[in-house]
N, C-alpha and C positions, 0 to 999 in steps of 0.2 A: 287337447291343450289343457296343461294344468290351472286352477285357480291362481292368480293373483292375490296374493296373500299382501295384507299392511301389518309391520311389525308393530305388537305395541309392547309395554313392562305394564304388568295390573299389579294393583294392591291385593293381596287376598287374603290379608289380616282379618281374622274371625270371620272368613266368609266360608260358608259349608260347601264343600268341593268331596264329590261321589267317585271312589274308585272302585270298578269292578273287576274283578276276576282272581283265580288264585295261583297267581305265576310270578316266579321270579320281576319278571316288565311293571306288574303291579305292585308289588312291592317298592319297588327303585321309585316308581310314581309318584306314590303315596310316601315317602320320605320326603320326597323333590319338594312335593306341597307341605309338608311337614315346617320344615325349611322358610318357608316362605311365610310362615304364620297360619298357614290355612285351617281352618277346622276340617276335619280330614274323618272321611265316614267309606272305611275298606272297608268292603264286602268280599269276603273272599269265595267268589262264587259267579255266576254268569248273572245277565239281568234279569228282573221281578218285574214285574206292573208296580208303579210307586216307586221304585228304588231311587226316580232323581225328584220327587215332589220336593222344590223347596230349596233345590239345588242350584247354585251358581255356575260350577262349573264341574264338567264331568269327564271321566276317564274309562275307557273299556276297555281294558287287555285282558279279556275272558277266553281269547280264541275261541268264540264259537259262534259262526254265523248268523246264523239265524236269531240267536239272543239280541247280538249286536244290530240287528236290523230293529227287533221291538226297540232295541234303546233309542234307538238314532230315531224315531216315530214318536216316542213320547219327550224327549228333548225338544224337537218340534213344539210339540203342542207346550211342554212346558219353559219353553225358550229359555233351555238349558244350554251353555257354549259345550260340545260334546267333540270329545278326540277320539277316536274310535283308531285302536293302535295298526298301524300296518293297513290301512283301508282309508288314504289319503283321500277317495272321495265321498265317504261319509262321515270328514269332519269339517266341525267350523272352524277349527284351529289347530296347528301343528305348533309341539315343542320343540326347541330349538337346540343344538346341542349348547351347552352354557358353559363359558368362562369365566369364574367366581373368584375377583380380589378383594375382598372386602365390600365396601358399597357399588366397586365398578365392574358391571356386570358385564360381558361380550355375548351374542346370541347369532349362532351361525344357524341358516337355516337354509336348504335345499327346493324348497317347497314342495318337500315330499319326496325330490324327483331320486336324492341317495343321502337315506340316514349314515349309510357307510362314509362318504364324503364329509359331511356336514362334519363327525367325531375326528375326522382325520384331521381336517382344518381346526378342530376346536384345540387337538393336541398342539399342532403346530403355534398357535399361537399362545398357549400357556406355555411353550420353551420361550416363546420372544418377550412376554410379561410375565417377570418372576412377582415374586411374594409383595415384594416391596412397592409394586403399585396399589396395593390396598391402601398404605400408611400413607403416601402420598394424596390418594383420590380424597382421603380424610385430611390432609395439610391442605390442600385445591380449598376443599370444602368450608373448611375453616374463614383459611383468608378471605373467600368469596363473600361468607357473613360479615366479616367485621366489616370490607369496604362498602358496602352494602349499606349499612346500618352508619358510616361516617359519612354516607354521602357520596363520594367520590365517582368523580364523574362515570361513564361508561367505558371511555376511551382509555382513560387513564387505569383502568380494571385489567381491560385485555392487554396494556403492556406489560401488568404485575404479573398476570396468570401466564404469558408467555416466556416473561423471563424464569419464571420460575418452572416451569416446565422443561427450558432448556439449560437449566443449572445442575448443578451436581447432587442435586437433594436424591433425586431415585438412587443413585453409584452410594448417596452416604447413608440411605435407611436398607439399601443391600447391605453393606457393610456394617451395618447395627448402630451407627451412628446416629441414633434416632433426635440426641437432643442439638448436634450440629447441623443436621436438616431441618430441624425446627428454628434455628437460629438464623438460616440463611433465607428462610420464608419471611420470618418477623423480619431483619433488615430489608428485604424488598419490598415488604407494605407498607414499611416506614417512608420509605420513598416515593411510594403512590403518594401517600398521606401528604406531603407538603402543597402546600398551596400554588406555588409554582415548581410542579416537579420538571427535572434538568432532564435533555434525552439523556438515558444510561449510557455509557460507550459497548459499543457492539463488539464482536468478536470474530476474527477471519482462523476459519479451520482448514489443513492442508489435506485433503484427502486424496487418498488412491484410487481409480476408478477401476484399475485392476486390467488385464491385459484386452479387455474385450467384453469377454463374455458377460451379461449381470450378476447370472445367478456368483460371480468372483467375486461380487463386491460385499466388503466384511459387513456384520451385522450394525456395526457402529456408524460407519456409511452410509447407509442406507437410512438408517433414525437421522443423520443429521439432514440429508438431501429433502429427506421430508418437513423438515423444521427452516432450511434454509429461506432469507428472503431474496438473496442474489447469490447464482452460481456461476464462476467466471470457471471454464471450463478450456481443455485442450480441444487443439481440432480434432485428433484422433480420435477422442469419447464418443463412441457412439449414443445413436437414437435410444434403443436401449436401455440403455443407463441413464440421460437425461430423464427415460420419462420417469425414472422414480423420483423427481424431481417432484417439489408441491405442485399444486394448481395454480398457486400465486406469486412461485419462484418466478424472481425473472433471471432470465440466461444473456450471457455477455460471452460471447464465440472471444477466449485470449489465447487462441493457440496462434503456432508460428508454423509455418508452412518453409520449407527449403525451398528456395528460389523464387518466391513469392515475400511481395510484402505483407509483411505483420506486425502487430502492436508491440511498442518497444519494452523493457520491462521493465522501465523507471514507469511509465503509462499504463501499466499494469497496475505495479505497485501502488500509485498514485493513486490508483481507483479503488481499489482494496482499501486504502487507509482511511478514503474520503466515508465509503459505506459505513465502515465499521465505525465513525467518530459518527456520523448518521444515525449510531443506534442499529445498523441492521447484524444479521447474523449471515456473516459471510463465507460461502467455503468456494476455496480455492480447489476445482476440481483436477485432480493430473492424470494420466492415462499411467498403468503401474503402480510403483510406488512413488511419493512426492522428493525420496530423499536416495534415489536411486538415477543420476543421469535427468533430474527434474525440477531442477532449479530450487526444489522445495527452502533447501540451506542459504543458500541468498532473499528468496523472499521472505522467511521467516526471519533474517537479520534487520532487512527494512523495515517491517512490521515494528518490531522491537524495538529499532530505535525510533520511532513514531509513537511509541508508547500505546499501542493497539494489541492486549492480549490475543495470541494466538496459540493453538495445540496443532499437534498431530495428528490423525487417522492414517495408520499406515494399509498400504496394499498388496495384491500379488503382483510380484512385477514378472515382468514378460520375461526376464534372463530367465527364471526359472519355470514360468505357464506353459512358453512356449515350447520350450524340449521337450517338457513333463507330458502336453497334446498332441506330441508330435508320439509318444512311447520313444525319450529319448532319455537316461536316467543322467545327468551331468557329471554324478561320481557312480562308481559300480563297483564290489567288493572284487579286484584281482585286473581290476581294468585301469580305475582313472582314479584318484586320491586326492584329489586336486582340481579346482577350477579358478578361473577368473573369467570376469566381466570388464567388460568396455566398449566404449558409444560408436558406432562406425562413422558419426558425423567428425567428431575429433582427431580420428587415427587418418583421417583422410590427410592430415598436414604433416603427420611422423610417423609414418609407416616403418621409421627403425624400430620405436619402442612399441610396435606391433609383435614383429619379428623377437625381442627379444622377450617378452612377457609370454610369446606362444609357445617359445622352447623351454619357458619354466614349467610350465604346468600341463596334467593329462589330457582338461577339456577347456577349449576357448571360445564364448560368448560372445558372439559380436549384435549389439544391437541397433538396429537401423542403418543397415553397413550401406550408405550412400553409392560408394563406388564399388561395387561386388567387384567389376574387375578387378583392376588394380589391388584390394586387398587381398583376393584368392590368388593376384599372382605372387604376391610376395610371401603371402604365408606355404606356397606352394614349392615356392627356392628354399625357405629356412625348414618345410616336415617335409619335403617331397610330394612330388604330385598326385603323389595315390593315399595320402590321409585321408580318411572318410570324413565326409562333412554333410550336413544339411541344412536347405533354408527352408525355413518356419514362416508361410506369409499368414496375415490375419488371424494371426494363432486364436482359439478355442471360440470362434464366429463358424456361424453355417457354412462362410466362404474359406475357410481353413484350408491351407493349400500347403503339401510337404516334399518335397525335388529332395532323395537322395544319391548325393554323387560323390567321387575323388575331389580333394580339394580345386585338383588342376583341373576339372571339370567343370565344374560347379556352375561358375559363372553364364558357361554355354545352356548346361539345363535348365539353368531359372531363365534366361532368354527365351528357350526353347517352349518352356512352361508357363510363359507371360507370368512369372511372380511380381505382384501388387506389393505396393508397402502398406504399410507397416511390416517390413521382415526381419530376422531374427537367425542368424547364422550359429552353427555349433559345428565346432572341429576337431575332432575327436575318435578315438577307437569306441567310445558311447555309441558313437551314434549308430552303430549295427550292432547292437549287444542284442537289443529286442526284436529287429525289423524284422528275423526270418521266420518268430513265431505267425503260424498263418498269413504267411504273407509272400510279397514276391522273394525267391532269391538272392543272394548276393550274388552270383554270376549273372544274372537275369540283370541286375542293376547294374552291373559295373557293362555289358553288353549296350545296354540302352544309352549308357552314359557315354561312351567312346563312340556310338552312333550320330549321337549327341556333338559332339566333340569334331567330330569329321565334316558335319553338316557346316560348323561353324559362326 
């Protein structure tokens, strides 16, 4: 079992720090502490008797064993902190791979167990923190002093530092805006600063939680869910996705369930405006996108006239995740040129303008199609019964489930298939463009389907 490592950050301003050896690893070493202020004593060469007398901190990437054992024995005795490179257990300490924005440093560290990892994580996370959190961790820093030095309470500190965390100042020192992020930090410390400062009014964000799966959810989604103090979320959103939620978020289940009672969405709205006039930061989580078949367009009118800023975060919505998981391409060059979308909850009362939107176009979308009967019978009169179709259930979840049949079928094999909702219909010459790469047959399917079909 590996050491238990405690991360620290050291000063090591004019502290004498020993690197050994004469290899590329030593080198990179001996800059790293360079960097940091260190008075810095390369040897380019394996250890000596003496080599760390006097030494703080020491580095051996000499590759050579046996050297490295004398080092690691006088470090001892001269209670040297000594890394001995690639020989995790004769050191006192492992460097970490480092993410460097200015003054705000990230330090991933494996304890040893995969330097490989550790670098891999460290790239990953300098794509998610660009340049512009340097100038910011320096605007943080700033503010933090003056409230500081005026006094101001503790409480009233973490509002400033929060609101300004979740403002637009990082989007505007990206975009080089450096002295209108400066301007938007000084008005919100001005506002710490009053003596009886007013709650700020909050702000409710529409976000798409994306057809299922998490890693769908965009990058902007994911920063706000972690910033969020209340997420009022659909039923559909899974676990999942909630957990990228804070530690402190609270969750409020406002989904609507078909045939069950659910929160009305004046009650909804109501609650959203009460939050956001509360000061908190509220997002409105929706399964897909918010402004796709999701109410998003009416609750952000309410919002608005309640005078509660609100924005977008758009998502992937399931019209297109679902086909896309299923290998079903919605348009195909020689096949389909054309698609539409529409809600199976709605078509369930006008199954004409079903029928007639299906004969316009190559491939049709039906999302959440409530009564598969009934819709595959009618779209099955206006293309005929042997249109190929398929239902997409829990599209891009581990329980992904994909029934392909004739339209006139359909219905029977999702019965036959026990397909779960959330499903996702597509009707279309699409939908067999891909399925016979490695896979079953079309005679093999349209076999299975009319077996299907006879059972009943």
């Amino acid at each position: 079992m590996n050491a238990a490592y405690y991360p620290v950050v050291l000063d090591l301003h004019e502290r004498r720090c020993v690197v050994l050896g004469d290899t590329a690893l030593a080198d990179e070493k001996s800059g790293g502490l360079r960097t940091a202020g260190a008075t810095v004593v390369h040897l380019h060469r394996s250890f000596q008797p003496g080599d760390l007398t006097g030494a703080y901190l020491a580095i051996d990437a000499s590759d050579d064993p046996e050297a490295q054992r004398a080092a690691r024995a006088e470090a001892d005795r001269e209670r040297v902190l000594l890394n001995v490179a690639d020989v995790t257990h004769q050191c006192d300490w492992i460097a970490p791979a480092l993410v460097k924005r200015g003054p705000l440093q990230i330090a991933v560290s494996t304890s040893g167990e995969s330097p490989f990892l550790a670098r891999a994580l460290r790239e990953r996370i300098e794509m998610l923190l660009g340049e512009e959190w340097g100038p910011f961790t320096q605007l943080m820093g700033s503010m933090r002093r003056r409230l500081r030095r005026a006094g101001v309470s503790g409480d009233s500190q973490l509002r400033a530092y929060r609101r300004l965390l979740r403002s637009r100042a990082t989007s505007m020192l990206r975009d080089g805006s450096d002295a209108d992020a400066a301007a938007l930090a000084l008005a919100i410390e001005q506002g710490a600063r009053t003596v009886e400062p007013a709650v700020p009014m909050g702000e409710v964000v529409l976000a798409g939680a994306g057809p299922g799966d998490p890693d769908l959810l965009t990058m902007g989604a994911r920063a706000i869910l972690a910033d969020a103090d209340v997420v009022f979320h659909d039923a559909l959103v899974g676990p999942g996705v909630l957990r990228l939620c804070g530690p402190r978020t609270r969750l409020v289940d406002a989904g609507k369930r078909s045939g069950r009672r659910s929160k009305r969405q004046e009650d909804i709205n109501a609650a959203m405006i009460a939050a956001a006039r509360s000061g908190d930061l509220v997002v409105r989580l929706k399964g897909g996108d918010p402004f796709l078949f999701g109410r998003g367009g009416e609750e952000m009118e309410a919002l608005r006239r309640a005078g509660v800023p609100v924005r977008v975060i758009p998502g992937v919505s399931a019209a297109l995740a679902a086909p896309a998981a299923a290998g079903i391409p919605v348009t195909h060059r020689g096949v389909a040129a054309s698609v539409a979308f529409v809600t199976g909850h709605r078509v369930g009362g006008d199954l004409n303008s079903l029928e007639a939107l299906a004969q316009s176009v190559d491939t049709l979308v039906i999302l959440m199609p409530a009564d598969l009967e009934a819709i595959a019978g009618r779209l099955s009169a206006v293309l005929g019964p042997d249109r190929p179709s398929a239902i997409i259930s829990q599209a891009t979840t581990a329980d992904q489930l994909v029934v392909r049949a004739p339209i006139g079928s359909i219905a029977a094999a999702a019965r036959a298939a026990r397909v779960a909702p959330p499903s996702t219909l597509v009707v279309g010459d699409v939908v067999n463009v891909l399925s016979d790469i490695g896979g079953v047959s079309a005679a093999d399917r349209q076999m299975f389907a009319e077996a299907v079909a006879a059972r009943g």
